[in-house]
C-alpha positions in Angstrom: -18.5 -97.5 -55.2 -15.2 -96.5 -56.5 -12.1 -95.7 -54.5 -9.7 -93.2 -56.2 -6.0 -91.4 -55.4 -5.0 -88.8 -57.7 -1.5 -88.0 -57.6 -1.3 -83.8 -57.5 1.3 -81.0 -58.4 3.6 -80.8 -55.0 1.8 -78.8 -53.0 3.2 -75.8 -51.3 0.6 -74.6 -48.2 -2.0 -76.4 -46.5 -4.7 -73.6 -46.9 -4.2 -75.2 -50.8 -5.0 -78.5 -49.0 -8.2 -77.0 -47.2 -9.3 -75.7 -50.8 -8.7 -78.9 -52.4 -10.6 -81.4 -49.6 -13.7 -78.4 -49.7 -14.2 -78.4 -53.4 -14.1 -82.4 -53.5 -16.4 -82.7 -50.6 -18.6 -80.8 -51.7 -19.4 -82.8 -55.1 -22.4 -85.2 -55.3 -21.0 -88.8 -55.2 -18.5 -88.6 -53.2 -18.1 -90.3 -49.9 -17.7 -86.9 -47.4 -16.1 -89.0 -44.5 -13.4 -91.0 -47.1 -11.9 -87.8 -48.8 -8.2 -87.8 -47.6 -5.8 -85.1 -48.6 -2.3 -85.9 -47.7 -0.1 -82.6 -47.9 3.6 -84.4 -48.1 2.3 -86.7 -50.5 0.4 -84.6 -52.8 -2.2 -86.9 -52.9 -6.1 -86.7 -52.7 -7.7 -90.4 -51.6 -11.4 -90.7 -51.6 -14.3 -93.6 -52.2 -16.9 -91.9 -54.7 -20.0 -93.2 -56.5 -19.2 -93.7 -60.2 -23.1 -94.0 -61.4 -23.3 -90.5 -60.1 -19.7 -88.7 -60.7 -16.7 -89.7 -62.8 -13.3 -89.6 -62.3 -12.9 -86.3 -64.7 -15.5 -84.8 -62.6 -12.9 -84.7 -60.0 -10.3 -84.0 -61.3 -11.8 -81.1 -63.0 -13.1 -79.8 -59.4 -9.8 -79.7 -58.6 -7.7 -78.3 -61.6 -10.7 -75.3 -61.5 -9.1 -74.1 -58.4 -5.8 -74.5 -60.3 -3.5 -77.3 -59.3 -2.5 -79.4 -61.8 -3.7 -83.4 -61.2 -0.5 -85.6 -62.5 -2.5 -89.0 -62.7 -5.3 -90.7 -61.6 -6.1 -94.7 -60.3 -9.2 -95.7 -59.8 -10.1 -99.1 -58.3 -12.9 -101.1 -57.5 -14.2 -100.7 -53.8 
């Protein structure tokens, strides 16, 4: 398991936060109950599996709904 925080463009409404936190969710790999979208912070913080999903695969869930992902750290768990 990997834990990653993606650092997001500021976000502006929290229905944009309930979009973001569905679409990750709802990818294979990633922990449901460790996905953490923090509104002030533009920030998405989650524990996935990386033999099953990658990084990109993320971030690409996420710029599909059309916010822009600024960077990404992934660390050991």
């Amino acid at each position: 398991m990997k834990k990653a925080t993606l650092q997001l463009e500021t976000l502006t409404c929290p229905s944009c936060l309930q979009k973001i936190d569905k679409a990750v969710k709802a990818l294979d790999g990633v922990d449901k109950e460790s996905v953490n979208v923090l509104f002030n912070s533009s920030k998405v913080k989650l524990n996935f599996d990386d033999e099953k999903l990658s990084v990109e695969n993320i971030e690409k869930a996420i710029t599909t709904l059309g916010y822009e992902v600024k960077k990404s750290q992934v660390n050991d768990l």
